[in-house]
N, CA and C of each residue as an Amber inpcrd file, in Angstrom:
protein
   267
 -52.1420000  53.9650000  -7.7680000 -51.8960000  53.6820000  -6.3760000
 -50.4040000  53.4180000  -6.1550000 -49.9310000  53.0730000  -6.9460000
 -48.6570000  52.4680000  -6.8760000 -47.4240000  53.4660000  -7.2110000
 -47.8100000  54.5660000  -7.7090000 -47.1460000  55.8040000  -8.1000000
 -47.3570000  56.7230000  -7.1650000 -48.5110000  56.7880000  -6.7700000
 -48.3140000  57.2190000  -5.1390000 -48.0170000  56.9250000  -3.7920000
 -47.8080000  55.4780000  -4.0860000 -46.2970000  54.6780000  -2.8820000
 -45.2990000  55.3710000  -3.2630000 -44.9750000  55.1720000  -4.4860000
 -43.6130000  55.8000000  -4.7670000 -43.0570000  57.1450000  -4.5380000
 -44.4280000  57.8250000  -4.8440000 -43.9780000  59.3710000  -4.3650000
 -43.6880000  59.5980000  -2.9990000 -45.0770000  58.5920000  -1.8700000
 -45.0690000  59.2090000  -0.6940000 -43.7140000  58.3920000  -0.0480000
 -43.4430000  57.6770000  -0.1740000 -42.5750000  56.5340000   0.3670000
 -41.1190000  57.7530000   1.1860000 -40.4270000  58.2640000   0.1160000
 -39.0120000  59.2580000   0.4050000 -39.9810000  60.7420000   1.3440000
 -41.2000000  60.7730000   0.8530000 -41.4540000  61.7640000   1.8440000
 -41.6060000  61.5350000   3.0180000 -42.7310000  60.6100000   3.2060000
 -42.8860000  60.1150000   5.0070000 -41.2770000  59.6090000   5.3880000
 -40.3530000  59.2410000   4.5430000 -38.5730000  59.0420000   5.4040000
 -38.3120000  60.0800000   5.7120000 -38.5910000  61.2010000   4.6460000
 -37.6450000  62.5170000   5.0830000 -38.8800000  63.4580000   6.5350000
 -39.5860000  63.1160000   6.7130000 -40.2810000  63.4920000   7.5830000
 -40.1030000  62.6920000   8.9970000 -39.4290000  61.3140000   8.9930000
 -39.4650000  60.7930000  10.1200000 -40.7290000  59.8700000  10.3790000
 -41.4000000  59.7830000   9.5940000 -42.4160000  59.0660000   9.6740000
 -42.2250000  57.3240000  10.2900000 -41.1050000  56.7210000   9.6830000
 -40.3120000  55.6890000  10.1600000 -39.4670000  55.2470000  10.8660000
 -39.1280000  56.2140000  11.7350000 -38.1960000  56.1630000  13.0820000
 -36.9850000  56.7870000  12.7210000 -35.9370000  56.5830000  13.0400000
 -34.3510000  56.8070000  13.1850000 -33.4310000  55.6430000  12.5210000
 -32.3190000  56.1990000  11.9050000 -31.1760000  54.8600000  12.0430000
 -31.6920000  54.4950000  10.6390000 -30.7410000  53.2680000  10.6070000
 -30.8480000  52.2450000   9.8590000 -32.4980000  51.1530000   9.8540000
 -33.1010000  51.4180000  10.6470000 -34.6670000  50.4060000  10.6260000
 -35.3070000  51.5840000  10.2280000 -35.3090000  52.9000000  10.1520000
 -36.0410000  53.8040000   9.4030000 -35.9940000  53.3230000   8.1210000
 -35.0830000  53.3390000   7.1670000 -34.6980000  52.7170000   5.7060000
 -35.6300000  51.4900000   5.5950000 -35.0800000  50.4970000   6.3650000
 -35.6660000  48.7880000   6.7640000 -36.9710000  49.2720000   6.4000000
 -37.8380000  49.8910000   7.5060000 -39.1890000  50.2520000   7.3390000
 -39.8050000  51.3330000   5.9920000 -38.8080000  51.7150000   5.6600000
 -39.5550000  52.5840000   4.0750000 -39.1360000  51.5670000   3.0420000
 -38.0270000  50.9120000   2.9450000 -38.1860000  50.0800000   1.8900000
 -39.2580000  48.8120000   1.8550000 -39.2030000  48.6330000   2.7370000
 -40.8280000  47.6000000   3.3090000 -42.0210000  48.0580000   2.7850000
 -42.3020000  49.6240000   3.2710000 -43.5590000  50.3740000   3.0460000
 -43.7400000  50.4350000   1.3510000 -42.7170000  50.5060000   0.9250000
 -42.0820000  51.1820000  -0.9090000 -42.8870000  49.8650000  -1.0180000
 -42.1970000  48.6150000  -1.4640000 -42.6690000  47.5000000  -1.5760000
 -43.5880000  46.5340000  -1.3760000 -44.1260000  46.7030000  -0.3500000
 -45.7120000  46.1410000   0.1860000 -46.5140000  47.1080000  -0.6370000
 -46.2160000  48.1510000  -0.5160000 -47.3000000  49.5600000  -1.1250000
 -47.4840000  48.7490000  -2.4290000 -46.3850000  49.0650000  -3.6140000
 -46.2730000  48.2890000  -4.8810000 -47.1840000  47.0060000  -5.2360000
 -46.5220000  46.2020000  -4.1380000 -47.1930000  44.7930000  -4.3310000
 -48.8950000  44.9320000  -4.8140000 -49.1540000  45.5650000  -3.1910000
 -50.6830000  45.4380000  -2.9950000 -51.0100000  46.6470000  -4.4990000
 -50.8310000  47.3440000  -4.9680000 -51.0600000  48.4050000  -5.8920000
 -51.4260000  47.5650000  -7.0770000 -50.0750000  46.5220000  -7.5350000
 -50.3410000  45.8910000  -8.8410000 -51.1860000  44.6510000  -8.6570000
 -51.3260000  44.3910000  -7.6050000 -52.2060000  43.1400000  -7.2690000
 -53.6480000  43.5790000  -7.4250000 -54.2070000  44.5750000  -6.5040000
 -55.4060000  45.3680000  -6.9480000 -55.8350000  45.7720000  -8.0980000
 -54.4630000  46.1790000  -9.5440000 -54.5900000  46.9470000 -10.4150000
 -55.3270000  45.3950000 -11.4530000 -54.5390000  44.5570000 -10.9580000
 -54.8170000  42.8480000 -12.2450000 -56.0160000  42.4930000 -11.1750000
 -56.5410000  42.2740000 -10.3760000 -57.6690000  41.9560000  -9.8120000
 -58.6710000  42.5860000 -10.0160000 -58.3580000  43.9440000  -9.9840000
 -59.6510000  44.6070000 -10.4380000 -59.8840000  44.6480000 -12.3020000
 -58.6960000  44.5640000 -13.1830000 -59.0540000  43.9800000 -14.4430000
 -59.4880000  42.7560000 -14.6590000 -59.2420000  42.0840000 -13.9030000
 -59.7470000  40.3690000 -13.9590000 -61.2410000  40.7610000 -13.9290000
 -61.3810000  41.3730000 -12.7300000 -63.1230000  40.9660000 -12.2870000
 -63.6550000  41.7870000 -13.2590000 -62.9920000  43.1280000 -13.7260000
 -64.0880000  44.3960000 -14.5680000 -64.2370000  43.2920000 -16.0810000
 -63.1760000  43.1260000 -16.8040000 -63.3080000  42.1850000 -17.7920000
 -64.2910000  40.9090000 -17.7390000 -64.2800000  40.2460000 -16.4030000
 -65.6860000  38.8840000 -16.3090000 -66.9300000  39.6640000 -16.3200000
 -66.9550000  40.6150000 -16.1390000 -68.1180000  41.7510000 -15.5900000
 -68.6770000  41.8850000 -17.2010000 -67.5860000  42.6860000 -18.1920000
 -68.1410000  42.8440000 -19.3650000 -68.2180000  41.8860000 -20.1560000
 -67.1410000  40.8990000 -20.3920000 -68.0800000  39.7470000 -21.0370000
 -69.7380000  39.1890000 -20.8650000 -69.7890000  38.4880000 -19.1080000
 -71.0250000  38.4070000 -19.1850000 -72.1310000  39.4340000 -19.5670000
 -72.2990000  40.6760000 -19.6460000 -72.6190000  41.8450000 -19.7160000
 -72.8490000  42.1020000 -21.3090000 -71.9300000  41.6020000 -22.2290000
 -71.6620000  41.6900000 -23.4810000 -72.8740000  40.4670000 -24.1880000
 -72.7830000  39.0170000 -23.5640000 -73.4070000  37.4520000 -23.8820000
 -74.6040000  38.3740000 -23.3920000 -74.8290000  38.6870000 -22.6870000
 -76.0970000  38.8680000 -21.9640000 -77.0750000  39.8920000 -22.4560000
 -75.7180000  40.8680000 -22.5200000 -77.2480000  41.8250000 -24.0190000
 -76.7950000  42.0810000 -25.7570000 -76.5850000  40.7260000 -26.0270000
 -76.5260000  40.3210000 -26.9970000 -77.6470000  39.3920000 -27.5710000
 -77.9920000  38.6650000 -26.6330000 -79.3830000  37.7690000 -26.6990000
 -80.4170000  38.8600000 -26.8510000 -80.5140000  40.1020000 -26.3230000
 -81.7790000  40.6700000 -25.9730000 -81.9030000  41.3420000 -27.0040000
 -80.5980000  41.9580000 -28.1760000 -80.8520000  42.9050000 -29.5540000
 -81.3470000  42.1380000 -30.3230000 -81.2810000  40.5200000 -30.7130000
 -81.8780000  40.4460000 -31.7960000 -83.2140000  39.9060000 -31.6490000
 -84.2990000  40.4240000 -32.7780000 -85.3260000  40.1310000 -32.9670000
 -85.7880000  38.9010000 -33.3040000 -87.0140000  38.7760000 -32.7770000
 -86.8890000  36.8140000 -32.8480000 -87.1850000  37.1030000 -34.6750000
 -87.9920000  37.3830000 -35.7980000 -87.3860000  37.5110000 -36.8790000
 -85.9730000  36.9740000 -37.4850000 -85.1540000  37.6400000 -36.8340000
 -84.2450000  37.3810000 -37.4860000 -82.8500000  35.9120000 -36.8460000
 -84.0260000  35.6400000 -36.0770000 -83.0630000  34.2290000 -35.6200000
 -83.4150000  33.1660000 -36.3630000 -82.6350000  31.9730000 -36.5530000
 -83.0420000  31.2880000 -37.7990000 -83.4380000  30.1050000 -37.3520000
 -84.5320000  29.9300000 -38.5830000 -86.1050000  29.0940000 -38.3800000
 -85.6390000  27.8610000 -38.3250000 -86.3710000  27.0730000 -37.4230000
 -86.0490000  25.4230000 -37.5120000 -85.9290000  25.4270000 -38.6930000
 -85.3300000  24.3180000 -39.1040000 -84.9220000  23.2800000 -40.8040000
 -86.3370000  23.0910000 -40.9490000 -86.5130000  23.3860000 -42.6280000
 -87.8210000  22.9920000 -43.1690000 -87.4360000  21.2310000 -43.3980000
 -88.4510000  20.2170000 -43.0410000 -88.5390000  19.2430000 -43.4050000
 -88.4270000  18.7510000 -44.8700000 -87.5240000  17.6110000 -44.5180000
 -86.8660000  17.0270000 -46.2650000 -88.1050000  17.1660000 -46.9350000
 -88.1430000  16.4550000 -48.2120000 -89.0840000  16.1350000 -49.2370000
 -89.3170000  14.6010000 -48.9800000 -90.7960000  14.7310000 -49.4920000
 -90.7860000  13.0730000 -49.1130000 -89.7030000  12.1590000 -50.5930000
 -89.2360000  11.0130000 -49.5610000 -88.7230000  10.1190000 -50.9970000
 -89.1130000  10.0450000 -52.2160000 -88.8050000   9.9850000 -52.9120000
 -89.6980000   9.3350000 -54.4400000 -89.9530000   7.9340000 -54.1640000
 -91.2890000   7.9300000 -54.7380000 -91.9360000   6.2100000 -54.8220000
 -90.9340000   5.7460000 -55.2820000 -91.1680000   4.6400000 -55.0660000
 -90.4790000   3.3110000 -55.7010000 -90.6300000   3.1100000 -57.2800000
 -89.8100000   2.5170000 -57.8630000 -89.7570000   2.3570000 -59.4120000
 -90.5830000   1.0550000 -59.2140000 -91.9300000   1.9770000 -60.5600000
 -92.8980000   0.2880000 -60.6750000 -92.1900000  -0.3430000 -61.7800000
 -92.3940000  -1.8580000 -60.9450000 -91.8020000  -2.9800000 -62.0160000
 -92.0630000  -2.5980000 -63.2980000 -91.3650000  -3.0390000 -64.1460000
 -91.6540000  -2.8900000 -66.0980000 -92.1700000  -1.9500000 -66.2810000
 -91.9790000  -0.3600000 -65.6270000 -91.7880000   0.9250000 -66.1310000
 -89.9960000   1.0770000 -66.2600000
């Protein structure tokens, strides 16, 4: 998007698209620059959101491949203590 500000920007000047004079310029360097802005702002906004998108997406069918098999079993319970030592053994 932002490479095509840049391209169209000197064309719509040389066409008149921006008036006459010196505020013709005013107004394409404006257009050049707002264009840009909004271009790289869209370009990291829309990686922000696509990236939250695949993480959750990633957590989410990650739970669903594994087989309950192979998830691991509650702790088997200790052993019981050993008795107590009988007196005068």
């Amino acid at each position: 998007m932002a490479v095509a500000i840049m391209f169209s920007t000197p064309m719509l000047w040389s066409l008149g698209a921006f008036g006459d004079g010196d505020e013709a310029l005013r107004r394409a360097l404006i257009f050049l620059f707002s264009g840009l802005w909004f271009g790289i702002g869209i370009g990291y906004a829309a990686s922000w959101a696509l990236r939250g998108f695949v993480l959750r997406a990633k957590d989410h069918d990650d739970d669903d491949d594994e087989p309950a098999h192979a998830r691991p079993a509650a702790r088997p319970p200790a052993a019981p203590p050993h008795p107590p030592a009988r007196p005068g053994h």
